[in-house]
Structure formats: C-alpha cells, structure tokens
N, C-alpha and C positions, 0 to 999 in steps of 0.2 A: 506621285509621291505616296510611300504608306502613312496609314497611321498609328501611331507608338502604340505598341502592346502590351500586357506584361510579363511577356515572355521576352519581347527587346529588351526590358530593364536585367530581366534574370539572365540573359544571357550574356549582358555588357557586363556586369558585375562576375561573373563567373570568367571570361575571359581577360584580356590585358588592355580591354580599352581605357581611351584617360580620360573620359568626361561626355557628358551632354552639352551642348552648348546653343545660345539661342544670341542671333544680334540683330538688333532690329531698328532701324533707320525712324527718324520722324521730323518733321516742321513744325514748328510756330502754327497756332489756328488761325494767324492773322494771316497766313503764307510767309514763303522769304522773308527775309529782312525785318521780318516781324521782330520787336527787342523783347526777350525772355527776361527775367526775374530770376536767376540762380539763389542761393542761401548762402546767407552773409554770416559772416564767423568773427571771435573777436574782434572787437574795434572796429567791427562794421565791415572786414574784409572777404572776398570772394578767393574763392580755390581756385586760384588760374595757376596752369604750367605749361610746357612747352613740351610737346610726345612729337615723336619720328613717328611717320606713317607714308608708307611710301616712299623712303628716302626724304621728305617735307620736313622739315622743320615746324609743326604747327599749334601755333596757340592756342589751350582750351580754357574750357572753363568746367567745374564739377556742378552740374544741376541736380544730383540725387545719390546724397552717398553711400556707400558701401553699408552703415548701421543705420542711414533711411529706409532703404529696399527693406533691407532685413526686418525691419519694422512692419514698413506694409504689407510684409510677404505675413507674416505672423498674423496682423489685427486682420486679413483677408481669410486666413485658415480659420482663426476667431468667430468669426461672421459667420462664417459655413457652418459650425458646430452650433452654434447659438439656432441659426434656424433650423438645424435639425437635419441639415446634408452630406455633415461626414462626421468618421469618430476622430474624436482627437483627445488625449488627457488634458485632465485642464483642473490648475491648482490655483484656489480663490482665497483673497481673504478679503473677508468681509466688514467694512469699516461701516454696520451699521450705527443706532442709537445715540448717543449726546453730540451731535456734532451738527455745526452749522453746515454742513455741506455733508452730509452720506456720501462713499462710495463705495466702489470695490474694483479690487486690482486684481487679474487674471497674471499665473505667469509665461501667460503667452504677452502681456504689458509691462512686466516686472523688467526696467531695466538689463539685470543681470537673472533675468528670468527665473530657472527653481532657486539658484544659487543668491538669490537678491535679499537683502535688511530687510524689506519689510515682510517675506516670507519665515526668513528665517526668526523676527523678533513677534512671532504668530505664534496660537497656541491652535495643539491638536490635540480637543479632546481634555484639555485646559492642562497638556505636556506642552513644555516648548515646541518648535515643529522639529528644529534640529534636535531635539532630546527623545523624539518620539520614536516608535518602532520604526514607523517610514520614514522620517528624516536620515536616522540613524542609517539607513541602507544607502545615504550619499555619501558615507564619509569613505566609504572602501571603493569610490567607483575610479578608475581607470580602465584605458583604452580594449583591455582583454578581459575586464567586468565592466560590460557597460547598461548590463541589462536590466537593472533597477530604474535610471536614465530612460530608455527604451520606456519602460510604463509609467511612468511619471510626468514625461517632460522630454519625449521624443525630440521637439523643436531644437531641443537645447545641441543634439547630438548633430542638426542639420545647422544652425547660422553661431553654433561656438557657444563654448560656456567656460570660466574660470569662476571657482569656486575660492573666490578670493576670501571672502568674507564667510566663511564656514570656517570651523574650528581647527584647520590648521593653516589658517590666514593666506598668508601669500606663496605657502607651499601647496596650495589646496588644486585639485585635478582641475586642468586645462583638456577642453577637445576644440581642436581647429575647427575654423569656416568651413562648410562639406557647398554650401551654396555660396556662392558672390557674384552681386548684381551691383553695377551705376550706370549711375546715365551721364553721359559728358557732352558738352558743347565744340564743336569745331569750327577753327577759321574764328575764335570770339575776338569780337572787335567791342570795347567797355562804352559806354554810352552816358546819358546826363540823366537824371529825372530831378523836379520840380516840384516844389510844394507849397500850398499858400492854405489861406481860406480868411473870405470874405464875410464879415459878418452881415446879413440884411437889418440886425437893429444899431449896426453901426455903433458902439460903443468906445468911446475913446478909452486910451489908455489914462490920461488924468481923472478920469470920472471916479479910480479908487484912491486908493488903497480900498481892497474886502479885507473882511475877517473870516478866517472861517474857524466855524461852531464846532461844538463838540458831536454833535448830532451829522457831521457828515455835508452839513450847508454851507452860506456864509450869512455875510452882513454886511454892510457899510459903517455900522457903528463898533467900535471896539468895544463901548461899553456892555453890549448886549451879550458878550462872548463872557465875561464876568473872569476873565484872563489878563489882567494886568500885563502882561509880558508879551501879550498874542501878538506878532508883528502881521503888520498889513502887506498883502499882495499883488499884483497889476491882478485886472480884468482878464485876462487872457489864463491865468493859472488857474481860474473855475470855469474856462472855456468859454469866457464872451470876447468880444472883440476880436480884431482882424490879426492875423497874422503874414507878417511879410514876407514875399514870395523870395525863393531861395533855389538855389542851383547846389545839385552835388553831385558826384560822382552817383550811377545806378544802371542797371539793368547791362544787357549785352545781345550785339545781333551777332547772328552765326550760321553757318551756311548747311549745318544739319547738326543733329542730336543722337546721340549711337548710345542706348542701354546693347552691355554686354551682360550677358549670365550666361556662368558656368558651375555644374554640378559636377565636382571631383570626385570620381569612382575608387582612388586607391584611398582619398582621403574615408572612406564609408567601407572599404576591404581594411582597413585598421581594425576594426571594431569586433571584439568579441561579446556574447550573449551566453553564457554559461545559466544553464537554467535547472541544473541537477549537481549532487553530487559528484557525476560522472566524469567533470567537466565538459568542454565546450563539442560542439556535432554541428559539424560542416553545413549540414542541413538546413538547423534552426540558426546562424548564424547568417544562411546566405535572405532566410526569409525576413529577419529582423533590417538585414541592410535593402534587402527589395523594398520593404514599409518606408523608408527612411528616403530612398531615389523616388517612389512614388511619387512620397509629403513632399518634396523636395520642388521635383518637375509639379506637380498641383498644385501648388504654393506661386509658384514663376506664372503660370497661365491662368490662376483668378487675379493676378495684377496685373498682366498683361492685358485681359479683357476689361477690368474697368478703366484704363485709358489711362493716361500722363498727365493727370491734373496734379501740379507738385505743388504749386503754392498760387497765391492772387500772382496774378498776370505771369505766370508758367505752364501754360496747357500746351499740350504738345498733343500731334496726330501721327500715328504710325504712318507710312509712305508706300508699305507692301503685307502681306502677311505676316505672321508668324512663325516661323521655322525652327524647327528644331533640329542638330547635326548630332552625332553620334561620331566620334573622334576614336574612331578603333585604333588597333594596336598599329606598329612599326611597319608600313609595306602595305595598309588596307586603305582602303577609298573611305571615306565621307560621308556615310547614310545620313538621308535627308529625310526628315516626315515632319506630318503636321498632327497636332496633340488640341484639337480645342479643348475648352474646359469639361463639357457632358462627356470628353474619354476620357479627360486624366481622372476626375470622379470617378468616375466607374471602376478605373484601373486602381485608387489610393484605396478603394473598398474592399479591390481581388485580396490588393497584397495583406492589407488588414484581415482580411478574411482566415487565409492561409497560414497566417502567419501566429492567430491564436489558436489555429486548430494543431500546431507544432508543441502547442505548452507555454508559448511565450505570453508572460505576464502582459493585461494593457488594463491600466483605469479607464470604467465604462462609467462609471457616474461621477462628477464633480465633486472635489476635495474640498471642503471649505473651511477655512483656518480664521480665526479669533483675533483680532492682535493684542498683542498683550496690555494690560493695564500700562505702563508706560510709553507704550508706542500708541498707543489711541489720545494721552494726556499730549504729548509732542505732536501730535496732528490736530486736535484739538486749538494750543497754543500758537501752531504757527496760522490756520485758518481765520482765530481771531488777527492774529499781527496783521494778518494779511486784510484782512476789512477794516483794519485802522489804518492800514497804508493808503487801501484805494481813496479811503474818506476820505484822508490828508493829501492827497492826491502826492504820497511819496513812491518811490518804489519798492519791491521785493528786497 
C-alpha cells in the first residue's frame, strides 16, 4: 500500500475524483457485547435509526456526531499549533482581568468559529472586529472570493461556516461541510443502567430540614440563615444521605462501531482565491485548495490516532489500521494508502509552504481581540449567576 503524497492530493484535486475517504471498524475495550454510553439529547434521548446495509434492515445508534468530530478535529489542529507543530491561523479573544474565571476563546472553539458573537462583539485594536480593516474583508466573502477565509480561518472553509450573525444576518455567506466524520453503532440493542449511593454516615432523611446560608453552606437552624422565608431542604440536596437505587433506560450493546470520513474534492474545486487585481489563476487557487485537503486529511489522522475516548464509559478500540481510499473518477479502481500522522504533518507543511510562496495571504502570528465593554459585563454577570446557582445548588 502507498503512502499519501502531496502530489496524490494535487493530483486528485486537479482531476474528477469525488473524495478521500477513510472507514474504520472498532469494539468496546471491554470486548463484544461490552455496553457503550452514546450522547443523550433532549429529554435525555439517544439518536437511534434504522439504515439499510446490506439489504439489512439495521438498528443504530449515533456515538459521535457529525459537529462532535468536527470539534475534535479542530481542538486536535489547536493542540498541534499551540506546541508549535504546525501553521494554522488562529483568532483569540481574550477574556482577561475582572472576571471570576479568565479565559480565552480561540476560533478554532468559537461555536460558529470566525463568524461567532463573541468574535464578532470583540474589539481590534479597540475597532469593533466586524468594523475593522480585517473584519470588514468577511463581509464580501463567497465561494469565488474565498481568500480572506483562507488566511483567517482556513478551518471554517474545511467543517462549514454561516455567517449568520455578521451584518447581513441570515443572508450572510454559507460554505458547506468540505470534511464529515461520525461514528455510529450497529446491531444497538438499548440496555438499563442504575444509580444509587450509599451514604457511610448514614444520615436519615428526618434528621433535616437544612438551610442553606448565603455563604454557599447550610444549617439546621433557620435562624442562623437570618432569612425569615428560607424554606428547609432534605439532607440529600447538600448531598448527605442515601439515595435510593433506581433503574432507567441507559447505554447500548452493539456488535461494531463504523466512524466514516469523507473529504469532498468538488466541494474544495468550488473555491476561488483571487489574490490580485487580475482575478483568480488556476495555479494559486489549486495551491489554496491543496492547504485545505491537506488541514483536512491532517485533521482526520491526529483523531484518529488519539483513539475513541468519546465520553465516561464510550472508549472504543479500532479492530484494523487505518486506511485511507481515494474515490477516483467514473471507470477508475480505488487507491488505497496509509497516511500516519508524521506524513500527514509533513505533507499539511509542503502545501503550506507552497502555497505562500504563490502570494497566498496566511496569518503567521495570533490575532488577539478585546471583547468589548459589554460582552466582558454579560460574562462577568452570567459567571456570577452561575456561582450563585452552584451555591444554591440550582441549575444553569
């Protein structure tokens, strides 16, 4: 079997092939029949449907969806720039100083990534970001200018962007999935899980009414809460005392797990990069979409290698290698190779390489954006709510 070049990507992109594609088989770590953990949705419900395969009529269940992958395909490219492994543009905003909790949001984390509210209500330079020279180069981008995109926020070009919330709302440029990854369960048969816990100081429930303080504790005495109205609670709501064991609907056994990915090559031949007056040059447009198959396939094989740890009790173990097929045109065979990660690296660096030595704009140092006085006061106000929730042991 070879292994993927970048001269395979430049060549699949230049002819009429449909895709790269990679399917990769795994088990439970416990073995067979081991019961998986999928991700529960409204009201606690699981993505089960029923897919033809084989002529089969067969049950699945979704263990990792289509905007999970895309996730960890992102925070994995993240990781790689952060230690200093590969280029990637990468726009931050920085939620230092008054706040009970500092952070900062990259928009390779940003929800709707460049196009996301908290980028967009960030200052550059103490301009809005959308009001700034760079911002301002999102509001003209479509699929035959994509090239602002391209050095900004390449990612956005590869798992999809809608620029909903930019200044021409819900008319605002859309670019399709160019990558789609899940992982789905087969043969899912739905199972029980059980919940209790025993307290060892034994604490009845008659032993309260508590109160709880303002300070985040409780009491036994009302009076001490100096809250006339403060109603009392069982034991069990400041987490003492047993609780009784329970049966529900949870997990599911299945007789294998199939992550598909596939990297659409016409969806990436859409894309124009006009980087002069001249308009657009066959050339520098085929090098922007090589960068793009690169990040793409690079992105698929740093997840692939850190394994299938999706959630507590969802690890999953691949059953064979990795493969990747190459889906040529109408009448061609199959090519098969294997891509580990030290190639696809090397290879996301060629096209990088190449690809600014064509004229193609890339941000090489981190953008870092402000957020504006009232998006730092609404982040502020909800991280207090939120430490008054936990106190009060309410919710979100």
């Amino acid at each position: 079997m070879d292994t993927l070049r970048l001269d395979h990507i430049r060549e699949a992109l230049v002819g009429n092939a449909a895709a790269f594609r990679s399917v990769t088989e795994y088990q439970p770590v416990g073995g067979p029949g081991d019961k998986v953990f999928p991700p529960t949705y409204e009201g606690g419900r699981y993505a089960t449907e029923s897919r033809h395969v084989s002529g089969e009529e067969v049950e699945c269940v979704l263990l990792d969806s289509v905007q999970s992958q895309a996730n960890r395909m992102e925070l994995a490219l993240l990781e790689e720039w952060e230690l200093g492994e590969a280029p990637l543009p990468v726009i931050s905003v920085d939620f230092a100083g008054d706040l009970p909790k500092p952070f900062r949001v990259t928009s390779l984390e940003a929800p709707h990534r460049i196009s996301d509210a908290l980028l967009r209500d960030s200052e550059l330079d103490g301009v809005m970001f959308r009001q700034s020279d760079t911002g301002k180069r999102l509001d003209t981008l479509d699929a035959r200018n994509a090239t602002a995109l391209f050095e900004l926020c390449p990612t956005a070009l590869i798992f999809g962007m809608w620029d909903s919330t930019g200044p021409r709302g819900g008319l605002g440029v859309k670019f399709q999935r160019a990558l789609v990854s899940e992982i789905v369960g087969f043969h899912a048969k739905q199972g029980k899980k059980t919940s209790s816990r025993i307290d060892p100081a034994q604490i009845l429930r008659n032993a309260g009414p508590v109160y709880r303080t303002s300070d985040g504790g409780w009491t036994l005495e009302q009076s001490d809460t100096r809250e006339r109205n403060n109603r009392g609670v069982r034991p069990s709501e400041v987490n003492h005392g047993n609780i009784v064991p329970s049966i529900a609907d949870g997990g599911f056994t299945i007789s294998k797990a199939v992550q598909t990915t596939v990297l659409s090559l016409p969806a990436l031949r859409r894309l124009r990069f006009p980087i002069s007056e001249g308009g657009r040059s066959a050339e520098v447009d085929l090098a922007a979409r090589t960068v793009l198959a690169a990040q793409a396939l690079f992105a698929a094989s740093l997840v692939r290698e850190q394994g299938a740890d999706l959630r507590s009790r969802c690890l999953l173990h691949a059953t064979g290698p990795v493969v990747w097929e190459l889906l040529d045109g109408p009448g061609n065979e199959t090519r098969k190779f294997d891509f580990p990660v030290e190639q696809a690296r090397s290879v996301y660096q060629q096209a990088v390489d190449e690809a600014r030595s064509t004229g193609l704009p890339w941000l090489e140092q981190e953008l870092v954006l402000k957020p504006s006085r009232q998006l730092l006061d609404l982040v502020r106000q909800s991280q207090l709510l939120a430490a008054e929730a936990t106190a009060d042991g309410g919710e979100e």
